[in-house]
N, C-alpha and C positions, 0 to 999 in steps of 0.2 A: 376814894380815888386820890391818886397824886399828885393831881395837874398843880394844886395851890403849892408845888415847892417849885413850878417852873418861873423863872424870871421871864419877863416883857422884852422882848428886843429895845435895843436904846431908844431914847429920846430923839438920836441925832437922825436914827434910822426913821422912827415914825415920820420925823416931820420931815425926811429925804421924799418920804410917799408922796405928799405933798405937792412934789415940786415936778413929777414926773405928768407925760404923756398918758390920758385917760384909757389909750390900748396899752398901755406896759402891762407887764407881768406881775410886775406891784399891786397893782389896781386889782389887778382878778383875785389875788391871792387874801385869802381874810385872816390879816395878822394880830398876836398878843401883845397889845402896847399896854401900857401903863394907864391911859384912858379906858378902852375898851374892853382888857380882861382877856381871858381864856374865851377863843371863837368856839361856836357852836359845831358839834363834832357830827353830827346827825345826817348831812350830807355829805361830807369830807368823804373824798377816796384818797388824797395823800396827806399826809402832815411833814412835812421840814420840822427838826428840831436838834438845836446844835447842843453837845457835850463838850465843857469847857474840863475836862477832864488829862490832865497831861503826867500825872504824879509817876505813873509806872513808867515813861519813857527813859531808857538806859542814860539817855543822854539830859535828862531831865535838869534845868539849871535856875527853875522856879521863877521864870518867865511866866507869867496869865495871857491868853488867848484869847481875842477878840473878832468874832463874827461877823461884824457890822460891815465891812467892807466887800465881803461877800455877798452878804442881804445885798446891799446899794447896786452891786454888778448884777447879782441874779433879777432884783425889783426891774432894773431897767431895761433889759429885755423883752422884745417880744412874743408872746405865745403863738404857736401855732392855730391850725384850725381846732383846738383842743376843747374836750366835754369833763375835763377832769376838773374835778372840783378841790381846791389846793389849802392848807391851814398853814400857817405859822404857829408853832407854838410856843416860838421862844427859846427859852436853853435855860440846859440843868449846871449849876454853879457846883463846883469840887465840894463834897461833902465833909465830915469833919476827918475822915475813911477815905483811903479809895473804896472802897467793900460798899461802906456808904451811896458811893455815887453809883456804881455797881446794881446795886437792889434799888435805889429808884432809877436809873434808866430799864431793869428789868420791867420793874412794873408797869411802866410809863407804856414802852413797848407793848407791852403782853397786852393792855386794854387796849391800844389802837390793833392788833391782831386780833384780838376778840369784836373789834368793831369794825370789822375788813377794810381795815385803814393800814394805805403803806407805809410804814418811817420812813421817812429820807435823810439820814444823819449825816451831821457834818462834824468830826469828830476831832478830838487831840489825838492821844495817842493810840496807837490801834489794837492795844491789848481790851480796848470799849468792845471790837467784837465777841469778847468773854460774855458779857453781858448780852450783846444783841442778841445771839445764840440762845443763852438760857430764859429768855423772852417767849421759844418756841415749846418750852416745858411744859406750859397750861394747854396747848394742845395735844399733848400727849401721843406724838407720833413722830416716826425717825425724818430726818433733812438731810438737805444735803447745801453745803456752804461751799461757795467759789470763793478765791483769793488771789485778788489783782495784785500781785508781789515779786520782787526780786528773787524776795527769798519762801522756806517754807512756814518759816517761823514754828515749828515742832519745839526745838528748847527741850530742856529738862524739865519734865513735869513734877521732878520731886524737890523742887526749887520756888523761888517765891514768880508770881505770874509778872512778865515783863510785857511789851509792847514787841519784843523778838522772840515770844516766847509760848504764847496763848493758846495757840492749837493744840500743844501738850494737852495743855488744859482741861481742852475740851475734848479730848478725845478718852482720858480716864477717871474724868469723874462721873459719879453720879448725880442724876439719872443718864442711860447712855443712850441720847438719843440723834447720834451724829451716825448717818448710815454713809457718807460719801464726801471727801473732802476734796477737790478740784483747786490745783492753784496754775494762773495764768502770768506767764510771762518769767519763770524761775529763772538764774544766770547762776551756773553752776559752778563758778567762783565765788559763791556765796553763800553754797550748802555746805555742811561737813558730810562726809559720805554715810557717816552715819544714819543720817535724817535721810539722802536720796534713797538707802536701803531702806529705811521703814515705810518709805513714802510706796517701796514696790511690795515687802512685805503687808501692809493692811492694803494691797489693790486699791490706795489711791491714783487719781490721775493728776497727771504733770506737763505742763507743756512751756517748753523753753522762750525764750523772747524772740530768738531769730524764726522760730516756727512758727510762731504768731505773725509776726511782723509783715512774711513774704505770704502769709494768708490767714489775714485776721479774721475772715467767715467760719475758721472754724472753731471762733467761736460762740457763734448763735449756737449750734445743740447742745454745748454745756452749758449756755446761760438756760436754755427749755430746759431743765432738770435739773436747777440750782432752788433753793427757797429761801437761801439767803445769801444777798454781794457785797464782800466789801475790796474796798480801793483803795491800796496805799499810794500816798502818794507819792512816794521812794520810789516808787517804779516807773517813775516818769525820768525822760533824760534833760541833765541837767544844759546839755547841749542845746543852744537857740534862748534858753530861759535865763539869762541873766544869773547861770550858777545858783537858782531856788535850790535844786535837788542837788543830791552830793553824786549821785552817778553820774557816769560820761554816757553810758548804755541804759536804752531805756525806752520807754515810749514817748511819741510826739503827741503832743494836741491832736491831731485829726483820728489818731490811733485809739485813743482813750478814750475820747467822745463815742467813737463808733462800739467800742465794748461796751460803755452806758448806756448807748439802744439797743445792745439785744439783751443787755440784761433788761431793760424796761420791756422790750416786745415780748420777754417771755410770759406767756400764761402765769407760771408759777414761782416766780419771784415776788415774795411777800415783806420784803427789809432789805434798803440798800442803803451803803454805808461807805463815807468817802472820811477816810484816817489819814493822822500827821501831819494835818495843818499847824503850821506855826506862824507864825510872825515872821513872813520873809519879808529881805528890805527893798525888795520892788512889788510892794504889797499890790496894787492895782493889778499888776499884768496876771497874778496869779490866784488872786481873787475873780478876776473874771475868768480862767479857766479854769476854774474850780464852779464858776455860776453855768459855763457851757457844759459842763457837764452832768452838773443837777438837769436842766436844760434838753441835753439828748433823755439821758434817763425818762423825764417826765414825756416826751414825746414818743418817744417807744412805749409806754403807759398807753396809751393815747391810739395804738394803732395793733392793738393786742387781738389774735383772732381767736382765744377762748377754745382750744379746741383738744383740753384737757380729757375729755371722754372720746377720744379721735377712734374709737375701734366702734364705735355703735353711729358715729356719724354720716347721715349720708354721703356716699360715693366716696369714702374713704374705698381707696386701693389695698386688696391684700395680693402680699407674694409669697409662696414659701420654698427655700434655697435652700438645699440638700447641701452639707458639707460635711465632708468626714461622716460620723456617727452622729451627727447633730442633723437637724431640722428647725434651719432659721427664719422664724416667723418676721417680715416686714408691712408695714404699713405706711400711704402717703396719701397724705390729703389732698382732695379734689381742690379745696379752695386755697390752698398757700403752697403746696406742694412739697411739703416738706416732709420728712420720713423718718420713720420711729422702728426699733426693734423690739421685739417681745424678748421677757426674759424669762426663763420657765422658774413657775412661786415654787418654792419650795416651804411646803407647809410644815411648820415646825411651832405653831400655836402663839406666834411673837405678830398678834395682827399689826404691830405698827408697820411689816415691811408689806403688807399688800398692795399698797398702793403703787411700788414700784417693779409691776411686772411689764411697763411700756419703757425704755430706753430711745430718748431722742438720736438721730441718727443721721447721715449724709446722705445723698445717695450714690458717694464714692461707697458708703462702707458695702450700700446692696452692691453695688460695681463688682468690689474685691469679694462679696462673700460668692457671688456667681461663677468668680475666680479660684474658687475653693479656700479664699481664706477667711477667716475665722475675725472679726473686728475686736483689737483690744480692749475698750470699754465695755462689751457685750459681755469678755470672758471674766474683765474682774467684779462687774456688775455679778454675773452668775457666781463665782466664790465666794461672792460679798454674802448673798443668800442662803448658799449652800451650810456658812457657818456657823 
């Protein structure tokens, strides 16, 4: 096992626990100090663990990263009415490699996956999700990864792996087990149109910032159909925050927090990951919006209705909407009310895509499909299949 390369959160942090209120957040959570060791993982349903990792960042100027201000923001909080059992495990220190660091946060990962334990990382630079990703290799089945970003970060894949560049990455190498790439909040003075076209060629989906913005609910269905999130924090605006970020446009605190519960509400979100932490120089303010949002995320944990087998569940609703030459299967649960489209298997002997013949859904999209229109995800979901 790995765990003996992770480092103890500081000294300065253990004895922060100390001094905290015995309902804090600190206190529930069973951290790796220096005294204590690696916490026992056998109950744990989430583990936090930071990657001091920043070598691939374009902008890289050999600055080291420190967590501890964040611990101190996140410790001092307090939890909700919460059953989730939470680890510290400390942080992975830059290898002699990035590749290094790379393969053990794989592994690191991959045994909390195998131990149905969530990561919750808190990261340098965000080409880390290279690795969080291929963490999901030992299971041996396709994902599907959301991207809280400005940009798409596609990059050239025949290039060395950047922090703006990773999805390439992942998208042609082996093994190929990325079946859907979803990026939230893109500003299309930031894409080269090259990438918007590949983005609509491999039927990825894309959703602008101003379309988020004016209704951020839509994106609970693609956090239910994500398995893995991560969060740049470039995609926050720099407006209200004391100039942290380098954008003017962007999301606010109450915007970003609310994406981090539905990606915690969702069922099938198994790795979330908040990238591009640095050393800004009003370290507190953005340290503690970076703890509210570990914070949402773990609350939305916390309030998850589990209803990942939603077609054999009781008093689950079926519809089925004639459009065109199709026959659109819909389903909405009795107890959350929320609605999924079928997507017809196309059996082609690749069992990893079985599992995605339910498509989370609106019920604007049964709306428009009653309407005779056809929902965009539904149809690149089905090409996605088809090929």
């Amino acid at each position: 096992m790995s765990f003996e390369f992770l480092s103890p959160v500081s000294d300065a942090v253990a004895d922060y626990v100390n001094s905290i209120q015995d309902q804090s957040l600190g206190k529930q959570i069973k951290i790796h100090t220096s005294d204590t060791g690696v916490p026992d993982l056998s109950k744990a349903d989430l583990a936090i663990i930071g990657i001091k990792e920043n070598r691939n960042d374009v902008d890289f100027s050999g600055a080291e990263i420190d967590f501890s201000a964040i611990r101190k923001s996140l410790y001092s909080l307090y939890p909700g009415n919460w059953h989730t059992s939470i680890v510290d495990l400390g942080d992975i220190h830059p290898g002699e490699e990035v590749g290094d660091t790379y393969y053990l946060m794989q592994e690191i990962l991959s045994t909390l996956l195998q131990k149905n334990i969530i990561p919750l990382i808190i990261g340098g630079s965000q080409d880390l999700v290279y690795a969080q990703y291929r963490a999901f290799d030992i299971l041996e089945r396709m994902v599907n990864l959301v991207n809280v970003d400005g940009r798409f970060d596609l990059g050239n894949s025949s290039q060395p792996i950047k922090n703006n560049s990773f999805i390439g990455k992942i998208i042609v190498e082996q093994p190929y087990n990325l079946f859907n790439y979803s990026n939230i909040g893109y500003q299309t003075y930031y894409n080269s149109q090259e990438e918007i076209d590949l983005m609509e060629k491999l039927y990825f989906d894309a959703y602008r910032l101003g379309e988020v913005i004016s209704d951020v609910t839509i994106v609970e269905p693609i956090m239910r159909d994500a398995d893995i999130v991560a969060v740049d924090l470039g995609a926050m605006s720099s407006m209200g925050y004391n100039q942290h970020f380098v954008s003017p446009n962007g999301f606010d605190g109450r915007e970003i927090c609310a994406i981090s519960r539905y990606a915690g509400i969702s069922d099938k979100v198994k790795s979330f990951g908040i990238y591009e932490f640095k050393n800004f120089k009003e370290e507190e303010t953005i340290s503690l919006l970076i703890a509210q949002i570990v914070w949402y995320f773990i609350e939305g944990v916390n309030y998850r209705s589990y209803e990942l087998d939603i077609k054999n569940q009781a008093g689950t609703l079926h519809y089925n909407v004639p459009v065109e030459d199709e026959v659109l299967s819909f389903y909405k649960s009795h107890k959350t009310e929320r609605w999924w489209i079928e997507i017809p298997f196309i059996s082609s002997g690749n069992n990893k895509l079985k599992r995605h013949t339910l498509l989370p859904c609106t019920y604007n999209d049964y709306e428009r499909a009653c309407n005779q229109e056809i929902p965009e995800r539904w149809y690149k979901a089905k090409r996605k299949n088809e090929v």
